[in-house]
C-alpha positions as CSV (number, residue, x, y, z in Angstrom):
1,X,-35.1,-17.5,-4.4
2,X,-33.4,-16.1,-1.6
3,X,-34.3,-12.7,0.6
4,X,-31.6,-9.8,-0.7
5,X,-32.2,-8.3,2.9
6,X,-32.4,-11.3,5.3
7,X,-29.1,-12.2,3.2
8,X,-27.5,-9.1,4.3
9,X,-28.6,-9.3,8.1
10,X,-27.0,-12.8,8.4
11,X,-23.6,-11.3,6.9
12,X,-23.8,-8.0,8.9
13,X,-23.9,-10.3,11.8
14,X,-21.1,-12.7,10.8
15,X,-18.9,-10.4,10.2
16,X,-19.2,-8.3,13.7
17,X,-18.7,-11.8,15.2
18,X,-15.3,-12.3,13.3
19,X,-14.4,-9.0,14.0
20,X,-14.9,-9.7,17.9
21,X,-11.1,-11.5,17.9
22,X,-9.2,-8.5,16.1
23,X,-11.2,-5.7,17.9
24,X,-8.5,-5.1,20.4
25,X,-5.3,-6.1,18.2
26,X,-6.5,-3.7,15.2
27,X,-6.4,-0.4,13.8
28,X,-9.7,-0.7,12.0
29,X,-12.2,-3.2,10.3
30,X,-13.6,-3.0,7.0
31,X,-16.5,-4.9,5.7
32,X,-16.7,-5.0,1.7
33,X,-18.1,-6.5,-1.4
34,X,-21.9,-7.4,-2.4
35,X,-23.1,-6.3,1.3
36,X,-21.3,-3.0,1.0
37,X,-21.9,-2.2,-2.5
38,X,-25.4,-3.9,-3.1
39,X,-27.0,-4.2,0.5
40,X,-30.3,-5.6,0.2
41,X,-30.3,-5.5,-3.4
42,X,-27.9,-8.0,-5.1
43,X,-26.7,-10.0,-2.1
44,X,-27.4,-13.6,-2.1
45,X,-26.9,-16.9,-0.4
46,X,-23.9,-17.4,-2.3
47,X,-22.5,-14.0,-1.6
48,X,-19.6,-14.3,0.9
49,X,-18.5,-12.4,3.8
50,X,-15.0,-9.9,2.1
51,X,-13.8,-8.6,5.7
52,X,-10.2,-6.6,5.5
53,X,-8.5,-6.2,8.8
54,X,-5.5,-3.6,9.3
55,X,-3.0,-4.0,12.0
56,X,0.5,-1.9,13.4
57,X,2.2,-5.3,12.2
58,X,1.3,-9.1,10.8
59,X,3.3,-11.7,12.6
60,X,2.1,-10.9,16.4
61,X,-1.3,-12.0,15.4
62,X,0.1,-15.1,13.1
63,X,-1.5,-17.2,16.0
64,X,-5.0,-15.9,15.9
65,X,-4.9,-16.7,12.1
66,X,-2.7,-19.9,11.9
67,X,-4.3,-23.2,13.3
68,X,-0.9,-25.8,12.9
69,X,2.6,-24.7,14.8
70,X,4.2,-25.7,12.1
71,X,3.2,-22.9,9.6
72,X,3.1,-20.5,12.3
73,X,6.8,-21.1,12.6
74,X,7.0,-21.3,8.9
75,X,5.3,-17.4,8.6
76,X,7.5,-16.2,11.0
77,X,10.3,-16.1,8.8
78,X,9.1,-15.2,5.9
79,X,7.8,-11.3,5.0
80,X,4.2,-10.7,3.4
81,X,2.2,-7.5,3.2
82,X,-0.9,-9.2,3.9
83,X,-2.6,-12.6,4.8
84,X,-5.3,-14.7,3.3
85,X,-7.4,-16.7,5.4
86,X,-10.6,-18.6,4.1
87,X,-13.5,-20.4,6.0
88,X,-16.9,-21.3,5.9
89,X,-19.2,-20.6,8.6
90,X,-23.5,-21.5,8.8
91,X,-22.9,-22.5,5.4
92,X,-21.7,-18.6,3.8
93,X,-17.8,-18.4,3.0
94,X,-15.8,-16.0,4.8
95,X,-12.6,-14.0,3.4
96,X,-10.3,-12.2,5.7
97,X,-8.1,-9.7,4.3
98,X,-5.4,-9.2,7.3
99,X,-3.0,-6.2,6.3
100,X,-0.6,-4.5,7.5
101,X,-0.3,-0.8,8.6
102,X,2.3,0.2,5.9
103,X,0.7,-2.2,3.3
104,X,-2.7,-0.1,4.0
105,X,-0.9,3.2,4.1
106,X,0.4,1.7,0.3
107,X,-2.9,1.4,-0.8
108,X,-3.5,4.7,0.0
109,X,-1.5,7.1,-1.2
110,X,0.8,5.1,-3.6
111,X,0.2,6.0,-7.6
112,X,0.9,2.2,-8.8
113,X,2.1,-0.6,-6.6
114,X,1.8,-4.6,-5.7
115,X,1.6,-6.3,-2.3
116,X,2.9,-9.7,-1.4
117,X,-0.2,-11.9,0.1
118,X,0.2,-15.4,1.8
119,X,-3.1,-17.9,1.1
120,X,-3.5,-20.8,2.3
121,X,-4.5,-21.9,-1.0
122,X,-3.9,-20.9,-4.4
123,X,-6.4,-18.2,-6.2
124,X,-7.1,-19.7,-9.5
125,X,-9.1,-17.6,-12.6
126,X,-8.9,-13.7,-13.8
127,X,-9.7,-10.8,-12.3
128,X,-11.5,-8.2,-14.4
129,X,-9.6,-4.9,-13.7
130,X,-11.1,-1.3,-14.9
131,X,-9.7,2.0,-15.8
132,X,-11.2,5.3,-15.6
133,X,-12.9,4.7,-19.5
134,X,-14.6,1.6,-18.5
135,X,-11.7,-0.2,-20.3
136,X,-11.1,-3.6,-19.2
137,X,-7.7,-5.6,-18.4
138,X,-7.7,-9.4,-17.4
139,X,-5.3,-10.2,-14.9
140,X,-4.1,-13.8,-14.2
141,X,-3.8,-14.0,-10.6
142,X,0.0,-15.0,-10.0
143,X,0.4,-17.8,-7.1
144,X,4.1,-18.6,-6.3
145,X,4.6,-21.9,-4.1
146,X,6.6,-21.5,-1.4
147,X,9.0,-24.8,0.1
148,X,8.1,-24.1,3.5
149,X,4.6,-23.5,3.3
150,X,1.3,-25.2,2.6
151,X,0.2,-22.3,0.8
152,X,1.4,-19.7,-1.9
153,X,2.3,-16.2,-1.8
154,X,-0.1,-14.0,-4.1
155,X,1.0,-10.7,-6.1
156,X,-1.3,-8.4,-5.6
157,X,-2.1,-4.9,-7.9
158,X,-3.2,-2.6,-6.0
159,X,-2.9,-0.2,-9.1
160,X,-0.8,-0.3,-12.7
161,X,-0.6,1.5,-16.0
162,X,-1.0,-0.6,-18.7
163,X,-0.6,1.0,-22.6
164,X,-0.5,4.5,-21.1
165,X,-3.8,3.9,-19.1
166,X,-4.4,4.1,-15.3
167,X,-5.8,0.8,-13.9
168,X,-7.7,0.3,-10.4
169,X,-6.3,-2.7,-8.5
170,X,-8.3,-5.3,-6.2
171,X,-7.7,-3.9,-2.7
172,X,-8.1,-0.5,-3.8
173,X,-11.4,-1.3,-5.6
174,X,-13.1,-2.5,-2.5
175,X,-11.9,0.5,-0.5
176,X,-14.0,2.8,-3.4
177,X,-17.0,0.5,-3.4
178,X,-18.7,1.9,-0.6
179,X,-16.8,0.0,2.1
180,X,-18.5,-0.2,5.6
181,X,-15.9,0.7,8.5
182,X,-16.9,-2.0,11.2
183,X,-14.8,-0.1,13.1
184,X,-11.5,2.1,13.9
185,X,-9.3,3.8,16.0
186,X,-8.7,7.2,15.7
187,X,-10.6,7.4,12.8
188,X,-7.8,5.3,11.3
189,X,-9.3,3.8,8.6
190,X,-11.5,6.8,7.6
191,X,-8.7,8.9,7.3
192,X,-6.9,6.4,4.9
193,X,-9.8,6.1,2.6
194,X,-10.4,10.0,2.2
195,X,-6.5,9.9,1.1
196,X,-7.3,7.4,-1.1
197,X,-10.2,9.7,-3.4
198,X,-8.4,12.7,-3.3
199,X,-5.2,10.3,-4.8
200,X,-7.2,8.4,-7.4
201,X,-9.3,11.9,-8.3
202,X,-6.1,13.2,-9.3
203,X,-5.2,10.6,-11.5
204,X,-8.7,10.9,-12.7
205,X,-7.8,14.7,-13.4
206,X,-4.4,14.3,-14.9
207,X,-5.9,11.5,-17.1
208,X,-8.7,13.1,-18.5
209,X,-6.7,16.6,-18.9
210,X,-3.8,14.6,-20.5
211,X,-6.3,12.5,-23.1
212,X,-9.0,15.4,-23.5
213,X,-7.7,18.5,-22.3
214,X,-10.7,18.8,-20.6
215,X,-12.8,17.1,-17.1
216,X,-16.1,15.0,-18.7
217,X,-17.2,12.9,-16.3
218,X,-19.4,11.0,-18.8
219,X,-16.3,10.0,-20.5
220,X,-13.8,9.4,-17.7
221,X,-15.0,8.5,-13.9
222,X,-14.2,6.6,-10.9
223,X,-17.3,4.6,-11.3
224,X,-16.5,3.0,-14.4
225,X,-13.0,1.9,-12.9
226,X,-14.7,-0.1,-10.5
227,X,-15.2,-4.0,-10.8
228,X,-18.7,-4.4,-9.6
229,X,-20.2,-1.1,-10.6
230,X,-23.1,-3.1,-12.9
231,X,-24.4,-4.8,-9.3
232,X,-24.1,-1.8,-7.3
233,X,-27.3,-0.6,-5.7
234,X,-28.5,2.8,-7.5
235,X,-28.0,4.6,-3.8
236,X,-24.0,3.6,-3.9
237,X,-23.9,4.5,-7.6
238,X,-25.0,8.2,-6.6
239,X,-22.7,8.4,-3.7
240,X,-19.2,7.1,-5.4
241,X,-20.6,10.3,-8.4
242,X,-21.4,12.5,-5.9
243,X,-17.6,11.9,-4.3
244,X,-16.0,11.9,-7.6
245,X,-17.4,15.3,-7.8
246,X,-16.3,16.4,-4.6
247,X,-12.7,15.5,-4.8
248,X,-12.3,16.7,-8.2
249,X,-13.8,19.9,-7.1
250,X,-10.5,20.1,-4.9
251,X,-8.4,20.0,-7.6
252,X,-9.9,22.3,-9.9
């Protein structure tokens, strides 16, 4: 069985070293799932390393990401809001999320939208997306091949409404799930995500006033919109109630 913590330490450490090539090319770093939500707790030697990466624009750093000319060329002509890049490194799989400044500023403050994601290879299965009832919508990842390219472009929700019900999206749900900021400038990345809970609050508010005329958290809550909230550590569980609370005490 493996150790929860020494788990965590090795992918604390892999990720500051992937971080070391975008330090000085980024606006901020963020370092999310099972070693932000369940440090300690629920990581494992399976768990991987979920780093997002924000920067003013994509293509200049096409050549720190892209290995072969000829899909660097290739990406220079085409638009994306964000970049997929996956590798494996002393045996634990690493994810980097490369996005944009105005695809990040999107996931922010917009009420439903999609970005457009290049992978090198094609994202196969469902993701299990939440609303603010705990109710569940499967969404069949959509890969579209491209002529050019080795890889496929990737629509990504980043929030929908499906049968008159708000839905959290996959890049928003890891910016809600305790994120940890690697780092930032400006307090770039800190600011974004503060924009983001006071925006999904009030769709929270206007929600639960809409279906019940009233706020119950034990009916409607961030928490339950979240994907991984059943692995979360009981200390992160507290904190994402405890912000729920604050941000909806701004609206009220």
């Amino acid at each position: 069985m493996s150790d929860p913590i020494r788990e965590t330490k090795k992918r604390l450490l892999l990720a500051e070293h992937e971080l070391e090539k975008f330090r000085n090319i980024s606006l901020g770093a963020i370092l999310a799932g099972s070693v932000a939500y369940s440090p300690n707790l629920n990581v494992t030697e399976k768990s991987d390393v979920d780093l997002v990466i924000i920067v003013k624009k994509l293509k200049p750093i096409i050549p720190i990401l892209i290995e072969y000319k000829v899909e660097q060329d290739a990406l220079q002509k085409r638009f994306f809001e964000g970049y997929c890049i996956k590798k494996e490194k002393e045996g634990v799989p690493i994810s980097t999320h490369v996005l944009s400044e105005d695809s990040f500023d999107i996931i922010s403050k917009c009420f439903v939208a999609n970005i457009r994601v290049y992978r090198q290879g094609e994202k196969t299965g469902v993701y299990e997306l939440k609303g603010f009832e705990g109710n569940t919508y499967s969404y069949k990842i959509k890969n579209i091949p491209l002529a050019d390219l080795p890889g496929v472009r990737t629509i990504v929700p980043i929030s929908f409404i499906h049968r008159d019900r708000y839905y959290i999206g996959i890049h928003r749900d890891k910016l809600l799930s305790n994120p940890i900021i690697l780092y930032e400038k400006d307090e770039f990345v800190s600011r974004k995500i503060e924009k983001l809970w006071k925006m999904v609050a009030e769709n929270l508010y206007d929600e639960s006033m809409r279906l019940y005329s009233d706020i119950d958290i034990s009916k409607m809550n961030i928490l339950n919109a979240l994907s991984k909230k059943e692995k979360m550590s009981p200390k992160v569980i507290e904190t994402i109630k405890d912000k729920t609370n604050f941000y909806l005490s701004k609206i009220k």
